[in-house]
C-alpha positions in Angstrom: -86.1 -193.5 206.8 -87.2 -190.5 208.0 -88.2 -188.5 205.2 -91.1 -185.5 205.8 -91.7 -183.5 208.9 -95.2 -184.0 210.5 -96.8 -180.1 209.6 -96.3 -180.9 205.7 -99.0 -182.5 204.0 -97.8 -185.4 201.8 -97.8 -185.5 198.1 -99.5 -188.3 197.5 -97.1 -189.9 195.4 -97.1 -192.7 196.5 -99.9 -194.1 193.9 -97.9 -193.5 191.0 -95.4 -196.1 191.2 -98.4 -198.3 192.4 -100.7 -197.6 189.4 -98.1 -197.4 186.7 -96.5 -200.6 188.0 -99.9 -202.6 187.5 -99.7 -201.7 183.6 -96.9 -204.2 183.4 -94.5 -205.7 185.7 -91.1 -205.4 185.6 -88.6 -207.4 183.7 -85.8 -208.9 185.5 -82.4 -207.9 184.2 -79.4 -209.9 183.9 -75.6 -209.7 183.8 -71.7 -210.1 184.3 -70.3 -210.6 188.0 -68.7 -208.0 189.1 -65.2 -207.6 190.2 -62.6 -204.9 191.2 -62.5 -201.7 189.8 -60.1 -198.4 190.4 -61.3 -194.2 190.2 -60.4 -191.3 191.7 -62.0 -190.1 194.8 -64.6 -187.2 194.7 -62.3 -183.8 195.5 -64.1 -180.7 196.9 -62.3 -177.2 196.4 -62.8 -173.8 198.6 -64.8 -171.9 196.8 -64.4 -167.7 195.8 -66.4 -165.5 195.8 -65.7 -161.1 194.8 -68.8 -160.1 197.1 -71.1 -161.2 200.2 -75.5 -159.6 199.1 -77.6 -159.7 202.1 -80.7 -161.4 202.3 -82.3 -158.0 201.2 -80.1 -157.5 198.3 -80.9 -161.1 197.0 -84.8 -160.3 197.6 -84.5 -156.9 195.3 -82.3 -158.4 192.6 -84.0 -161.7 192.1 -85.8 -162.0 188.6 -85.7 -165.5 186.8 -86.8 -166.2 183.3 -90.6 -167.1 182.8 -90.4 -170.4 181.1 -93.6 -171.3 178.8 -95.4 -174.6 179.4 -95.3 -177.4 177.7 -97.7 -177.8 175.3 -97.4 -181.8 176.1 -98.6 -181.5 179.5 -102.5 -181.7 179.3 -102.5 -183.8 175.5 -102.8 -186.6 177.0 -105.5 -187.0 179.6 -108.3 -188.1 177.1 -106.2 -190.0 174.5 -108.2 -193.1 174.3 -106.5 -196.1 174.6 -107.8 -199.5 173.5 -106.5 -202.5 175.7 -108.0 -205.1 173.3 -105.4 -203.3 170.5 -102.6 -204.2 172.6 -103.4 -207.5 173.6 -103.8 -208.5 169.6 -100.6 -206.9 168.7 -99.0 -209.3 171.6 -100.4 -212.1 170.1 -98.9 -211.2 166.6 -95.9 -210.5 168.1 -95.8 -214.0 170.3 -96.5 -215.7 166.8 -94.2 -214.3 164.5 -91.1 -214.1 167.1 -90.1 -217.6 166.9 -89.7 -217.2 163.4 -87.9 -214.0 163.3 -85.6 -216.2 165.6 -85.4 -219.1 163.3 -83.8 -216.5 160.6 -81.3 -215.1 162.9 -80.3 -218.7 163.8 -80.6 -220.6 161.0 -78.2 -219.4 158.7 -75.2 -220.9 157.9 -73.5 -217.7 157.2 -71.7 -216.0 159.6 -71.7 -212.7 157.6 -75.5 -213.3 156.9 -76.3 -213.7 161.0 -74.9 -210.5 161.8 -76.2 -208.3 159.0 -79.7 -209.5 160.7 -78.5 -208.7 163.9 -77.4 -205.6 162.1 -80.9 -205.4 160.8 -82.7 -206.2 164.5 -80.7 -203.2 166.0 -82.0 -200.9 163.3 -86.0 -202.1 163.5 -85.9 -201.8 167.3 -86.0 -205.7 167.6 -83.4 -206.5 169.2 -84.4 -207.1 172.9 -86.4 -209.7 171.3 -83.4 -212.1 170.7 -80.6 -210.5 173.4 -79.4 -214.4 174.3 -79.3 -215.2 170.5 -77.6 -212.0 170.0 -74.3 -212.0 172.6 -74.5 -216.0 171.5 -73.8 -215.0 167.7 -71.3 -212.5 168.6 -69.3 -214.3 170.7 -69.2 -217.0 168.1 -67.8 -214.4 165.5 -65.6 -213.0 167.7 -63.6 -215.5 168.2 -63.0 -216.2 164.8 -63.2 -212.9 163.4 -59.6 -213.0 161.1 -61.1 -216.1 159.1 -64.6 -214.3 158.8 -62.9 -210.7 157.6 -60.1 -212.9 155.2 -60.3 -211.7 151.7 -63.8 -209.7 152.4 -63.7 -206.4 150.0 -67.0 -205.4 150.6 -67.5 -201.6 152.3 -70.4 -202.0 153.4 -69.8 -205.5 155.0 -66.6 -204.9 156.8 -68.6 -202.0 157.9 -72.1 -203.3 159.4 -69.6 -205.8 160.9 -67.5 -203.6 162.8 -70.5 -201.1 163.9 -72.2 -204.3 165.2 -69.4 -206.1 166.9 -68.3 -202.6 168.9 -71.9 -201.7 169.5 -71.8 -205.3 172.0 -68.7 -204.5 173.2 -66.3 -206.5 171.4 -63.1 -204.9 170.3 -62.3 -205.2 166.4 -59.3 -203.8 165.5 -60.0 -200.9 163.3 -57.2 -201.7 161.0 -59.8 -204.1 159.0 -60.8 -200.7 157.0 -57.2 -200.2 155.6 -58.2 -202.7 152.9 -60.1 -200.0 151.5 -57.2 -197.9 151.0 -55.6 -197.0 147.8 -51.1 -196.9 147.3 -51.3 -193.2 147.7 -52.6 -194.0 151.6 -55.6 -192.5 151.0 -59.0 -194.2 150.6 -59.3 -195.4 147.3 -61.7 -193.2 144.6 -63.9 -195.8 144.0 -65.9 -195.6 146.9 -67.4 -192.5 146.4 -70.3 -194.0 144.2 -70.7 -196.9 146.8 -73.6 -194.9 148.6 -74.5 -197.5 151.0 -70.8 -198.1 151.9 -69.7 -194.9 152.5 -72.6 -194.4 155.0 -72.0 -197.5 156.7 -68.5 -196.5 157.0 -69.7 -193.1 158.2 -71.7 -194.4 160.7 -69.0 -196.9 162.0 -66.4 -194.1 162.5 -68.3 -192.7 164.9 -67.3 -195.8 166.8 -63.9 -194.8 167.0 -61.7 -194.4 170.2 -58.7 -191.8 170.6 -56.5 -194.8 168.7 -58.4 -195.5 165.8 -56.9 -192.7 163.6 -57.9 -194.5 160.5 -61.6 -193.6 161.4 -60.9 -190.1 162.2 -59.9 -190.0 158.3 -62.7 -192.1 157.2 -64.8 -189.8 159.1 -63.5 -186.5 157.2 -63.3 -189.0 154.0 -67.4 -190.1 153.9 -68.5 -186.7 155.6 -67.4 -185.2 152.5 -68.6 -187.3 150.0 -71.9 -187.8 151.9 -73.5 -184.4 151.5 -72.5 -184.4 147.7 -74.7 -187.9 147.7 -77.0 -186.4 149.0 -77.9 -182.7 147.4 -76.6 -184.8 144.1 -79.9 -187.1 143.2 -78.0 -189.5 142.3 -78.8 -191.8 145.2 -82.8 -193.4 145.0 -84.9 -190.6 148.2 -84.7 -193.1 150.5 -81.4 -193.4 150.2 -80.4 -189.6 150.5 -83.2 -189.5 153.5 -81.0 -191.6 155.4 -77.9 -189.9 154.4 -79.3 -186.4 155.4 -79.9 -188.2 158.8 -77.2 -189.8 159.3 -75.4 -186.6 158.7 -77.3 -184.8 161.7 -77.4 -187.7 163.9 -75.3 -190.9 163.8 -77.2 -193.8 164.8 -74.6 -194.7 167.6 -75.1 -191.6 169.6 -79.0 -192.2 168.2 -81.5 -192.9 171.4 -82.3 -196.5 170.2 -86.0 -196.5 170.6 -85.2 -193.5 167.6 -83.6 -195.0 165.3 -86.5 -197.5 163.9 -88.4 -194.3 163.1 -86.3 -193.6 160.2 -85.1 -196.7 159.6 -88.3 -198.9 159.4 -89.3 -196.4 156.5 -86.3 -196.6 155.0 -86.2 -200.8 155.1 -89.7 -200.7 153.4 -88.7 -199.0 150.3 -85.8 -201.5 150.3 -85.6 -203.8 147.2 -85.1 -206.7 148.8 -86.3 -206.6 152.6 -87.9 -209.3 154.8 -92.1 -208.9 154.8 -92.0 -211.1 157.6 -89.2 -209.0 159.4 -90.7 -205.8 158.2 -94.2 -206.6 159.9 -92.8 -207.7 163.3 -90.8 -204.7 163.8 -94.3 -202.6 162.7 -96.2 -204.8 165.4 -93.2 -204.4 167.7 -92.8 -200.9 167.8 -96.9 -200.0 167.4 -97.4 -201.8 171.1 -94.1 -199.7 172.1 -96.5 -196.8 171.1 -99.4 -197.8 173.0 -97.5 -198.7 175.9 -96.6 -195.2 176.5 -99.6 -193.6 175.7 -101.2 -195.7 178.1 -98.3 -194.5 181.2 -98.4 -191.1 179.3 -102.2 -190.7 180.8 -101.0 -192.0 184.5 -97.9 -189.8 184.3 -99.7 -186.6 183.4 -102.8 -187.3 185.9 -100.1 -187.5 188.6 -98.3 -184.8 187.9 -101.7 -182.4 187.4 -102.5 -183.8 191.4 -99.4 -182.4 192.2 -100.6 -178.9 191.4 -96.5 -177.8 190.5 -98.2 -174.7 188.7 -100.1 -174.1 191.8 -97.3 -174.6 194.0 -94.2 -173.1 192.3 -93.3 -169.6 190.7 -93.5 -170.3 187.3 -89.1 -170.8 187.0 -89.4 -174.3 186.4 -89.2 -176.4 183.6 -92.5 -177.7 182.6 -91.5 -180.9 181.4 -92.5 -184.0 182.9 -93.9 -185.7 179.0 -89.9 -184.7 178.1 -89.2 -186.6 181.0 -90.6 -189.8 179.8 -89.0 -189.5 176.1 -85.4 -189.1 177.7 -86.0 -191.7 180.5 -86.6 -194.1 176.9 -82.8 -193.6 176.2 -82.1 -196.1 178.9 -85.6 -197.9 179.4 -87.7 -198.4 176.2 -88.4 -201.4 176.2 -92.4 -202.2 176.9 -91.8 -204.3 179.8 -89.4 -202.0 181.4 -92.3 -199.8 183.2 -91.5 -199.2 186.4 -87.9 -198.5 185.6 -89.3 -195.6 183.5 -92.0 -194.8 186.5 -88.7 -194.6 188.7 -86.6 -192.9 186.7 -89.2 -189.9 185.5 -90.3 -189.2 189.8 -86.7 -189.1 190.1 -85.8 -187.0 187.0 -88.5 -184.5 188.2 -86.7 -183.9 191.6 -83.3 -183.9 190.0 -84.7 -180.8 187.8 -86.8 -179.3 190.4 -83.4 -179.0 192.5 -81.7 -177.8 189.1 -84.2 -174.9 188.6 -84.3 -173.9 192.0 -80.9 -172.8 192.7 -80.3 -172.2 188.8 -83.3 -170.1 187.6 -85.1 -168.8 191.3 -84.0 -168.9 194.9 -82.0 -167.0 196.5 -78.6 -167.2 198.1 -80.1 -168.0 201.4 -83.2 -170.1 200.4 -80.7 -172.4 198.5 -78.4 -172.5 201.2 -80.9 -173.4 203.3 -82.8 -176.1 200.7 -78.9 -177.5 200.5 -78.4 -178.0 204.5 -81.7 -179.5 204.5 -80.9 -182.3 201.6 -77.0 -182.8 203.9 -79.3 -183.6 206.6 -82.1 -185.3 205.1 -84.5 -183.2 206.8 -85.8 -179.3 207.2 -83.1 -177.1 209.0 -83.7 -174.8 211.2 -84.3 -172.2 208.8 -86.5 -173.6 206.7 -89.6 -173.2 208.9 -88.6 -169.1 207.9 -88.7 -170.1 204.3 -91.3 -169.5 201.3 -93.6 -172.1 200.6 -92.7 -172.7 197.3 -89.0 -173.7 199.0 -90.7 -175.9 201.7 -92.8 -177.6 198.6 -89.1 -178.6 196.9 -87.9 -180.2 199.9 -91.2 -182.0 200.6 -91.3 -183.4 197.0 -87.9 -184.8 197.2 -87.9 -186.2 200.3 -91.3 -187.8 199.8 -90.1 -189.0 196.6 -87.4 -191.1 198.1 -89.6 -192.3 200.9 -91.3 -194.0 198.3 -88.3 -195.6 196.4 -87.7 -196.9 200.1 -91.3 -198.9 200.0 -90.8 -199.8 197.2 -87.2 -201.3 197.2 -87.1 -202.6 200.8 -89.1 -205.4 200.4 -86.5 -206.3 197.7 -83.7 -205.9 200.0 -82.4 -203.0 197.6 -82.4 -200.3 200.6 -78.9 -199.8 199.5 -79.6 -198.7 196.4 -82.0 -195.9 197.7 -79.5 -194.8 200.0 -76.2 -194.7 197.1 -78.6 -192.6 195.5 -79.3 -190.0 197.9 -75.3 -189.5 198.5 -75.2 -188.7 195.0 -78.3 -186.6 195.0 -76.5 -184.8 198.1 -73.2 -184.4 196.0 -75.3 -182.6 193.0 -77.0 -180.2 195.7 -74.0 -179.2 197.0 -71.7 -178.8 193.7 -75.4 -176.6 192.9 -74.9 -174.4 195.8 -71.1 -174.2 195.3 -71.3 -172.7 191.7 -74.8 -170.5 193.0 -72.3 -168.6 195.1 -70.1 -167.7 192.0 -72.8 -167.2 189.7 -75.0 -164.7 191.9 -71.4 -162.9 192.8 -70.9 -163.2 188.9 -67.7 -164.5 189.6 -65.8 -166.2 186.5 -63.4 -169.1 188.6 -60.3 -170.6 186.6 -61.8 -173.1 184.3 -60.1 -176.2 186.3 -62.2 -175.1 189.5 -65.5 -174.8 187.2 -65.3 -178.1 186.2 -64.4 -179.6 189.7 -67.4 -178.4 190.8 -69.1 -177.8 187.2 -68.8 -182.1 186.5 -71.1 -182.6 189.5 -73.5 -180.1 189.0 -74.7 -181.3 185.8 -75.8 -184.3 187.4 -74.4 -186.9 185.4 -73.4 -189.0 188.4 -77.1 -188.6 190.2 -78.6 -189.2 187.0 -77.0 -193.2 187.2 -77.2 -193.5 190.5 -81.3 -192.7 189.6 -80.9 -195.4 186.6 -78.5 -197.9 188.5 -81.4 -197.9 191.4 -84.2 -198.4 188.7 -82.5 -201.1 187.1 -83.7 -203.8 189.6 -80.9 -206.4 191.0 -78.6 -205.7 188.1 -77.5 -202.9 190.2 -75.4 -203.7 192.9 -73.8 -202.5 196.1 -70.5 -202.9 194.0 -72.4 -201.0 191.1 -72.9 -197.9 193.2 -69.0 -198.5 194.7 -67.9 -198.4 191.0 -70.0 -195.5 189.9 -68.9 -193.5 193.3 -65.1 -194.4 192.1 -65.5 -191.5 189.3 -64.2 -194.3 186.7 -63.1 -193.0 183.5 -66.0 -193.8 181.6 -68.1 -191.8 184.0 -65.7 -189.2 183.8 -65.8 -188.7 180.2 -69.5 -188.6 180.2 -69.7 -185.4 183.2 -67.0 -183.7 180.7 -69.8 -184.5 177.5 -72.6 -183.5 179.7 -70.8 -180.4 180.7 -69.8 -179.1 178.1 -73.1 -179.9 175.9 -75.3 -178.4 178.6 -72.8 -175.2 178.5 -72.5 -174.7 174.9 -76.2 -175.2 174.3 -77.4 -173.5 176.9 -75.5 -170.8 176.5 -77.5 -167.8 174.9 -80.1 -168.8 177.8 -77.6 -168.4 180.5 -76.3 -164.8 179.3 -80.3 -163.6 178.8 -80.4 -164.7 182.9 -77.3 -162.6 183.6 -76.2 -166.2 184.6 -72.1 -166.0 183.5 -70.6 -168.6 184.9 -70.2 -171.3 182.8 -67.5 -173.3 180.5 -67.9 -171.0 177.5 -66.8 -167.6 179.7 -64.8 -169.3 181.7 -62.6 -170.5 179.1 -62.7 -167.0 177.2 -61.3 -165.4 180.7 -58.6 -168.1 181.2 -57.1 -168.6 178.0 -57.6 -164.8 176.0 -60.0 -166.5 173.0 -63.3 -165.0 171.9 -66.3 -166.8 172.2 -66.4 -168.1 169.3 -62.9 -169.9 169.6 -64.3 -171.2 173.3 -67.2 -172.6 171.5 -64.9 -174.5 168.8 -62.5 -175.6 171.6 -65.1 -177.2 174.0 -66.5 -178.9 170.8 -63.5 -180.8 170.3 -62.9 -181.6 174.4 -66.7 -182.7 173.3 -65.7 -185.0 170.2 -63.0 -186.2 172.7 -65.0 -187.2 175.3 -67.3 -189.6 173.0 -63.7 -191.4 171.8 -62.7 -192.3 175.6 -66.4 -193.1 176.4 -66.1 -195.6 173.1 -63.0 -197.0 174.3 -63.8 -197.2 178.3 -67.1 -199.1 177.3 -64.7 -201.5 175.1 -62.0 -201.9 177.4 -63.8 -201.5 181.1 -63.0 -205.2 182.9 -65.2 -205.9 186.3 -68.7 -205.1 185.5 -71.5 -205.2 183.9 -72.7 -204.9 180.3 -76.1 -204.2 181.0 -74.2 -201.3 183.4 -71.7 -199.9 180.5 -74.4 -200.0 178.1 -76.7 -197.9 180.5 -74.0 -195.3 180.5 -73.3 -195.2 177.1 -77.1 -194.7 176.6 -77.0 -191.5 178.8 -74.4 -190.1 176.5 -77.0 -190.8 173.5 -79.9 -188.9 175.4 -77.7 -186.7 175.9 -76.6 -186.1 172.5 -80.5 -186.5 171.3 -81.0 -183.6 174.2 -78.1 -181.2 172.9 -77.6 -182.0 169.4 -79.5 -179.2 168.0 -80.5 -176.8 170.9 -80.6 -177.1 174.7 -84.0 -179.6 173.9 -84.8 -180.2 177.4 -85.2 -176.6 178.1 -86.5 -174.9 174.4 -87.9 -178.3 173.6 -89.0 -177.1 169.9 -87.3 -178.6 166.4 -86.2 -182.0 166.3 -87.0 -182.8 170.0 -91.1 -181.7 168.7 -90.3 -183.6 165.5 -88.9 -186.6 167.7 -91.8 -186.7 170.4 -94.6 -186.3 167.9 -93.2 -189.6 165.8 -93.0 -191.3 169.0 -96.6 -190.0 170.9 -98.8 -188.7 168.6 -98.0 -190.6 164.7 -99.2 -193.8 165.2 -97.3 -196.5 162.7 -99.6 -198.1 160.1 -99.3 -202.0 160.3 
C-alpha cells in the first residue's frame, strides 16, 4: 500500500501501536456466523451552490475559531504508575472470580440469576462471566411465560425486561400491563415504590416504535421521579440515583460509566454482597490503572507529533477525550490495542473534520479530498501549506500502519473497507464545505444525504469493526456498507445530536448550514420549534436503533452491540453540550471519576 510520498518525513507512528500493544495483548473476540443481509446503496446528489470565491477571496475571508487546549493533554506524563499494584489487584481478582461465578450459577432461582446478572452489568463485571451470562439468558428465554406467571413485583418484571433486551432477546412489553389499574392507567400505588418506578424508568428507555405502553410508563415514572427525588422521602442514595437516572439512563450510559455511580450506590445498600462489592472495587481499580498506564504512552506519542507545532491552532485538542469515548466500545482492560487502534484512527477522522470544518479553504480542501480519492498527494498539493501536506501525511501514514499491523493477520481487507469509508466521509465533507462557505441553506432531504455521511458515523465502525480483531469480517464491512437500518438510525442520532448541540458554535463561525437552519428554511418554524422537532426525529431514532438491534437476523452480537455502544458515546458526548468540542461539565465530571479519582478498595 502505497501510503506517503518520498519528500515527507514520516511521523513516526509506527511505535505507538508497538508500545501500547506490549502493555497487554489483545483479547480474541467471538461470535455469531454471519449470513445474508439487505440495505440501500450509498446515493450521491449534485450539489448547489449561490456563488463561485476565488482562491484570493477564500484567503481574505478565512478566520476559524481559536479552540483552547485541553487541559488533559500534558497531566499525564509523570503520573506514576506502580506495576506491582496492578499485578496484586490481578491476583485478587483471579481469586475471587470463581466465586463471584459460583453465585451467578449456583442459584436455583431463575429470578435470583438474573437480578445478579442485573447486578454484574451495573458493577462493571460483566465481561467477567459473558459465557455464563448468554448461557443464563438463553435458559430464561425460553421459558420466560412460566418465569413472569403471577410475578407482581415492579421492580422484578422490570430488571428482567431491561436485562433480557439489553442481550438482545425480545420480551414482549405487554408483561408491564399487569401494573395497570381498570381505569387503563398505571395503578396509584406505585408511586411510593421508589425502586420500582426507577427500574421501570430505566426499562422504558428500552422501548421500540411498538412498545407504546413504555412510552406511557416513560411520561408515568418521569413524573413521579423528580417528586421522589426533591421530596426526601427516598434514603440519599436513593434520590442520587434517581437525579441520575433522570439525566442519563443507564441504557444510553457508556458502560464503563455506569459503575461509577452505581458501585456507590450498592455500598450504602442494606443488603449487598461484600464479596461482590469488593470484586467490582478490584475490577474496576485495575480498569483505572490500565488506562493511566496507556494514558502516559498516548500522550508521549502524541507530544512527538508536535500537532501544536505543526497545525494552526483550529483543531480540537483532544486526543485524552479520545481515549474516554474509544471506552464506549473498548473498556475492557484486555482490549488495548483495540483502543490504541481506534484513538490513531479517531485522531485522523477529527483532524479531517476540523480541517474542512473549522480552517482550509475551498481549494486546500478540495485538494486534501482528491488526494484521500487517490490515496496519494495530487498534483496540487505540492502548491499547498504545510499544515495541509501535514493532514495528508498523518492519515496516510496512519493507515500504512494499520496495514503492518493487520497483514500478518490476513485482515488487509479490513484496512482497505475502512479507507472506502474514510473516502466517503471526505467527500460528503467537501460536498457540504461548498454550501457552507457559499452559505447556502439546501432543502433539508439533500442536507442529510450528504449531512448522514459527514458526521462520520459509518467511518467511525468501519474504524471499530477493523479494531475488533477477526470478529470483523469481510461480510461485516459488506453489511455495514449496505446502509442497514440500524446504521441508518444511528447517522440520523448522530446528525442530528452533533447539529443541535453544536449549534451556537456553528453560528459564532458564520458556519449556517446545518439541520437546525435548514429545517427553519424548509418548513417556516423558528428555531426553537426546529430544535423541538429534531429532538423527537432524535427520540425516534433511539426506538428503531432498539428494535433493529432486537430484530437484526445474519450477524453478529458482538457487531450489533458495538453499534449500539456508539449511540451511547454518543449520547454521553451530546447529552449535555457538544462535549467533544466544549469538553467542560459532565464530560470534566465524567473523565476526572475515571482518570484522576482513584476508587478506595
Amino acid at each position: 500500500m502505497k501510503a506517503t510520498s518520498d519528500f515527507w518525513p514520516k511521523l513516526g507512528s509506527q511505535t505507538f501501536l508497538r508500545s501500547w500493544t506490549n502493555l497487554c495483548p489483545s483479547s480474541k473476540l467471538t461470535g455469531f456466523p454471519l449470513m445474508s443481509f439487505t440495505g440501500r446503496p450509498l446515493k450521491h446528489i449534485r450539489l448547489k451552490a449561490t456563488k463561485t470565491l476565488t482562491y484570493y477571496d477564500q484567503e481574505r475571508i478565512r478566520k476559524f475559531k481559536k479552540l483552547p487546549t485541553s487541559e488533559w493533554t500534558h497531566y499525564f506524563h509523570s503520573i506514576p504508575i506502580d506495576v506491582s499494584e496492578m499485578d496484586a489487584l490481578k491476583e485478587e481478582i483471579d481469586a475471587l472470580k470463581p466465586r463471584v461465578k459460583d453465585r451467578l450459577m449456583s442459584s436455583h432461582s431463575t429470578k435470583k440469576r438474573i437480578l445478579c446478572v442485573y447486578l454484574l452489568v451495573s458493577l462493571g463485571l460483566a465481561y467477567h462471566f459473558e459465557d455464563e451470562i448468554y448461557e443464563t439468558l438463553k435458559e430464561v428465554f425460553e421459558n420466560i411465560e412460566e418465569m413472569m406467571a403471577g410475578e407482581d413485583d415492579l421492580y422484578t418484571v422490570s430488571i428482567i425486561f431491561w436485562v433480557l433486551r439489553r442481550y438482545g432477546h425480545h420480551i414482549s412489553s405487554d408483561v408491564f400491563r399487569r401494573f395497570k389499574g381498570s381505569n387503563g392507567n398505571f395503578k396509584e400505588s406505585l408511586h411510593g415504590d421508589a425502586k420500582g418506578m426507577l427500574s421501570l424508568y430505566e426499562a422504558t428507555h428500552l422501548r421500540t416504535a411498538k412498545d407504546y405502553i413504555l412510552d406511557e410508563a416513560l411520561s408515568f415514572t418521569s413524573h413521579h421521579l423528580e417528586s421522589l427525588a426533591s421530596s426526601g422521602t427516598s434514603p440519599p442514595h436513593i434520590s442520587v440515583r434517581i437525579r441520575n437516572a433522570l439525566v442519563l439512563p443507564q441504557h444510553w450510559n457508556m458502560e464503563m460509566l455506569v459503575p461509577v455511580e452505581f458501585i456507590p450506590f450498592y455500598e450504602q445498600e442494606k443488603y449487598n454482597d461484600k464479596i461482590l462489592l469488593k470484586f467490582a472495587k478490584l475490577s474496576f481499580k485495575f480498569g483505572q490503572l490500565q488506562y493511566l498506564q496507556e494514558l502516559k504512552i498516548l500522550t508521549k506519542w502524541y507530544k512527538e507529533l508536535e500537532f501544536a507545532t505543526n497545525l494552526p491552532p483550529y483543531f480540537r485538542d483532544r486526543i485524552v477525550e479520545h481515549h474516554f469515548l474509544v471506552q464506549a466500545v473498548f473498556f475492557e482492560p484486555q482490549l488495548s490495542r483495540a483502543r490504541a487502534m481506534m484513538i490513531q484512527y479517531f485522531t485522523g477522522l477529527a483532524l479531517l473534520d476540523d480541517t474542512f470544518d473549522r480552517y482550509a479553504s475551498l481549494p486546500e480542501a478540495e485538494s486534501l479530498a482528491n488526494s484521500l480519492e487517490s490515496w496519494a498527494p495530487d498534483q496540487a498539493m505540492d502548491k499547498q501549506p504545510d499544515y495541509l501536506r501535514f493532514v495528508l501525511n498523518f492519515i496516510l501514514d496512519t493507515f500504512e500502519e494499520f496495514e503492518r499491523e493487520l497483514r500478518p493477520e490476513g485482515r488487509s481487507y479490513s484496512v482497505n473497507a475502512t479507507i472506502y469509508e474514510f473516502k466517503a466521509a471526505a467527500k460528503a465533507n467537501i460536498d457540504l464545505e461548498k454550501w457552507a462557505q457559499a452559505a447556502h441553506l439546501p432543502s433539508f432531504e439533500e442536507y442529510m444525504e450528504v449531512g448522514e455521511v459527514e458526521v462520520t458515523v459509518r467511518a467511525t465502525l468501519a474504524g471499530i469493526f477493523m479494531s475488533m480483531g477477526n470478529m470483523a469480517t469481510q461480510e461485516a464491512f459488506e453489511w455495514l456498507k449496505s446502509r442497514p437500518k440500524l446504521v441508518q438510525s444511528l447517522f440520523i442520532k448522530g446528525r442530528f445530536m452533533n447539529d443541535l448541540m453544536g449549534y451556537e458554535d456553528d453560528m459564532s463561525r458564520g458556519y449556517v448550514t446545518n439541520a437546525v437552519n435548514c429545517y427553519m428554511k424548509q418548513y417556516g418554524v423558528t428555531k426553537e420549534e426546529a430544535f423541538k422537532e429534531l429532538y423527537k426525529m432524535v427520540a425516534n431514532a433511539n426506538k428503531t436503533l432498539n428494535e433493529e438491534f432486537l430484530t437484526t437476523t445474519g450477524v453478529s452480537h458482538c457487531l450489533l452491540k458495538a453499534t449500539i455502544d456508539l449511540a451511547r458515546m454518543m449520547t454521553v458526548a451530546y447529552n449535555v453540550n457538544e462535549g467533544f468540542t466544549n469538553p467542560q461539565g459532565k464530560i470534566k465530571e465524567y473523565m476526572t471519576s475515571m482518570f484522576v479519582d482513584q476508587i478506595r478498595i
